[in-house]
C-alpha positions as CSV (number, residue, x, y, z in Angstrom):
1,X,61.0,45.0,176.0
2,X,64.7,45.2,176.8
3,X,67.0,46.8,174.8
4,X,68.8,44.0,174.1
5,X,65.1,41.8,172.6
6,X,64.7,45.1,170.6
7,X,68.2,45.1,169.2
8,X,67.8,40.9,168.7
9,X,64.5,41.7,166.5
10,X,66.0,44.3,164.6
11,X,68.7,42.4,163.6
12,X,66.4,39.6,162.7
13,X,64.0,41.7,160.5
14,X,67.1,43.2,158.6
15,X,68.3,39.7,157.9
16,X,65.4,38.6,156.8
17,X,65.0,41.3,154.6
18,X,68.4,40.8,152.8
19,X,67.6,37.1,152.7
20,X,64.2,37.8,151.1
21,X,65.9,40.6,148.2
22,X,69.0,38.0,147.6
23,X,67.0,35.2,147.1
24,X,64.5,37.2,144.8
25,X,61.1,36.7,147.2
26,X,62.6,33.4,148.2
27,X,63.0,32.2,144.8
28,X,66.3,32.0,144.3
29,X,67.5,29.3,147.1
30,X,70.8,28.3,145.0
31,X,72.6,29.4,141.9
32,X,71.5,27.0,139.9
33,X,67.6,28.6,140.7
34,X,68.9,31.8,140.5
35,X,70.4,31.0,136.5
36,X,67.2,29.8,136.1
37,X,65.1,32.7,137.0
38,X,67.5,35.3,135.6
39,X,67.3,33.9,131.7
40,X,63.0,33.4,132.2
41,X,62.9,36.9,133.2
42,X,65.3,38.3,130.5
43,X,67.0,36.0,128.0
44,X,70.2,35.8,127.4
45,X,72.0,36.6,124.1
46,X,74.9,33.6,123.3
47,X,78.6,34.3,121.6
48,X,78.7,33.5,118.6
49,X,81.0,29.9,118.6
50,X,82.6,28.1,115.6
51,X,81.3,24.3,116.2
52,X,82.4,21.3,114.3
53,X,79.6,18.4,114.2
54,X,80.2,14.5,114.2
55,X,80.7,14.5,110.5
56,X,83.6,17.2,110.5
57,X,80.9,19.6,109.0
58,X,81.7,23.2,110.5
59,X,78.6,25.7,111.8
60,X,77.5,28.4,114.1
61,X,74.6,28.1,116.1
62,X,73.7,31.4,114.4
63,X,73.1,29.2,111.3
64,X,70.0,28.1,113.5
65,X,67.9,32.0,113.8
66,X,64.9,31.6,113.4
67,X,64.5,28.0,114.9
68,X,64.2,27.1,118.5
69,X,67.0,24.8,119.5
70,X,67.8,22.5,122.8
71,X,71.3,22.7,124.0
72,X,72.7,20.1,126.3
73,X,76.8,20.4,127.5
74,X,78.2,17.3,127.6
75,X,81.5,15.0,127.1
76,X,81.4,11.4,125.4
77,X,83.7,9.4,127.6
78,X,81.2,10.3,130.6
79,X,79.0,7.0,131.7
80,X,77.0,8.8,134.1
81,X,75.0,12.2,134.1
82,X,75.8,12.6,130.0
83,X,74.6,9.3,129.4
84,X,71.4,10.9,131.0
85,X,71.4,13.9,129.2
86,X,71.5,11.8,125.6
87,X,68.8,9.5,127.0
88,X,66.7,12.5,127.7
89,X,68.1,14.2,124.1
90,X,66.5,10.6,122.8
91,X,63.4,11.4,124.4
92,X,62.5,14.8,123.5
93,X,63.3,14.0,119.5
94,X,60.5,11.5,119.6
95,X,57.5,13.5,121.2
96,X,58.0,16.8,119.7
97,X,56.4,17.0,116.3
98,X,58.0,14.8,113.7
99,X,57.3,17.9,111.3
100,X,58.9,20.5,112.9
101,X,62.3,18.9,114.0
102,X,64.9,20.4,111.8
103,X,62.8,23.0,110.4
104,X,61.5,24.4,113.6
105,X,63.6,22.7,116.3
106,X,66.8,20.9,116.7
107,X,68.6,19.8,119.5
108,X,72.3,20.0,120.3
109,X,74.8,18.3,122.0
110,X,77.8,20.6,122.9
111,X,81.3,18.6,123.9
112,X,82.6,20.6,126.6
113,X,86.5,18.2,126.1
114,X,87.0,19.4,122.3
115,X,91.2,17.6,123.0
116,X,89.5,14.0,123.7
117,X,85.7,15.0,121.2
118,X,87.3,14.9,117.9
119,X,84.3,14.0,115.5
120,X,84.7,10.1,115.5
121,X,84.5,10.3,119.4
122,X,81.3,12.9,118.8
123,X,79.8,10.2,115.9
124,X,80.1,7.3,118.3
125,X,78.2,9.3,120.9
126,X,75.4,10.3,118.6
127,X,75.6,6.6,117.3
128,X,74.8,5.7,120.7
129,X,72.0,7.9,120.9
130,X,70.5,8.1,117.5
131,X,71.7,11.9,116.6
132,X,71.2,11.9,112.9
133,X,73.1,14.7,112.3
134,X,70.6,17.2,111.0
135,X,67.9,17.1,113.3
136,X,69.8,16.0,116.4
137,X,74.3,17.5,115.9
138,X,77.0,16.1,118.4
139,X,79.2,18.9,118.2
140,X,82.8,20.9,120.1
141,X,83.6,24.2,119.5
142,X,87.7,24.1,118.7
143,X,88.5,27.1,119.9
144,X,88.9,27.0,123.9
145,X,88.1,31.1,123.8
146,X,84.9,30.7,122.3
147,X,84.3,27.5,124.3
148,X,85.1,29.1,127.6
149,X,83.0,32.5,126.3
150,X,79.8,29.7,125.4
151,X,80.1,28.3,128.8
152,X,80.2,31.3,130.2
153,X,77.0,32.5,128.5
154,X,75.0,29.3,129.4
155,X,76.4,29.4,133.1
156,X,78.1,25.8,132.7
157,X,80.9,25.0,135.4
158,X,83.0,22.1,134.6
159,X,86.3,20.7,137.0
160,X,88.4,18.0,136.1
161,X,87.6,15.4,138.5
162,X,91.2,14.3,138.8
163,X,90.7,10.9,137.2
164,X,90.6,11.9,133.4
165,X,87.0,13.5,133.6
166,X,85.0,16.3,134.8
167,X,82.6,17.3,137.5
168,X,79.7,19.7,135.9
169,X,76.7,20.9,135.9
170,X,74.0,19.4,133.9
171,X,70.4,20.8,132.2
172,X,68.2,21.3,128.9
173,X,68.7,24.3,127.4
174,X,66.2,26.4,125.1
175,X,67.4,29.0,122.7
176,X,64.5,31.1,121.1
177,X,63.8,32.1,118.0
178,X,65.9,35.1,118.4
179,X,69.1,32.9,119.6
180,X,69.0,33.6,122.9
181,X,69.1,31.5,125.8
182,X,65.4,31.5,127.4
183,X,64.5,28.5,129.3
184,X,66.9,26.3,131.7
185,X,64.7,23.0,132.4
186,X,66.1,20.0,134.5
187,X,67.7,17.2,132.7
188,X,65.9,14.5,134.1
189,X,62.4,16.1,132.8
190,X,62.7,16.0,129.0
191,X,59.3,15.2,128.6
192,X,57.5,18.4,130.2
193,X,60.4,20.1,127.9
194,X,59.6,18.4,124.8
195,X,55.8,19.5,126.0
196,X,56.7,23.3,126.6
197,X,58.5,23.1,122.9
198,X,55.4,21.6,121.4
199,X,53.5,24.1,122.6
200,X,55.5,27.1,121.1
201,X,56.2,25.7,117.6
């Protein structure tokens, strides 16, 4: 074996070795997979964040301890992946248990745009949708701090496209009991979601 081959397989084992430990064992092909992994393996405590719901009614998602709650990041003037997410919002409230939603689950709808989400823009959205209000909020968080310290925490990325709206990233989110972010679940797969929270309630 040259010593050129020898240096060319050395190379290529060291490589693959950094590939292997950056991707955790492979798993880890994006960041998006990597955000997902890193909150299954340890959850992730969230800010606390002053929220103002579609009925001007003020809260903390610390008012939900105790309860598991789905989190989607969204903005209402947004025909395409949001109009998604509420579909798939829509879809979870109706095959988890009737009993538990409020009591043991709710689900949230986060406005990411809290200049254009003022709460009649945030009760025409849940209108849309059929958010009631208490088991399903359409909420922004005022502050841009806390927003920006909430995205942050759930690992959202959002660009004004140029045009008036934004490019982002979209997914269910579970908090746990505890109020920390614990599960990361596709979008477009609310019912294996609304499964998984059946199955812990």
């Amino acid at each position: 074996m040259t010593r050129s081959v020898a240096a060319g397989l050395l190379i290529l084992a060291l490589g693959c070795g950094l590939f292997w430990f950056g991707t955790d064992g492979l798993a880890a092909f994006t960041s998006e997979a990597a955000r997902r992994n890193a909150v299954l393996s340890e959850p992730r405590p969230v800010p606390a964040a002053l929220l103002e719901d579609q009925d001007g009614r003020l809260f903390s998602l610390q008012d939900y301890a105790g309860r598991l709650v789905a989190v989607e990041f969204i903005y209402t003037r947004c025909r395409t992946v949001c109009s998604a997410l509420g579909a798939g919002f829509r879809q979870i409230r109706d095959n988890v248990p009737p009993a538990a939603l409020e009591r043991d689950f709710v689900l949230l709808s986060i406005s990411f745009d809290p200049k254009n989400d003022h709460p009649d823009a945030l009760k025409a959205y849940a209108g849309r949708f059929g958010a009631d209000g208490s088991g399903w909020r359409v909420a922004r968080v005022r502050s841009e701090a806390e927003l920006q310290a909430l995205l942050q925490a759930f690992g959202i990325t959002v660009i004004p496209d140029g045009m008036g709206g934004f490019e982002h990233n979209a997914a269910i989110h579970l908090l746990d009991r505890a109020g920390r972010l614990a599960l990361i679940a596709d979008y477009d797969q609310p019912l294996p979601f609304a499964a998984h929270v059946g199955s812990i309630l």
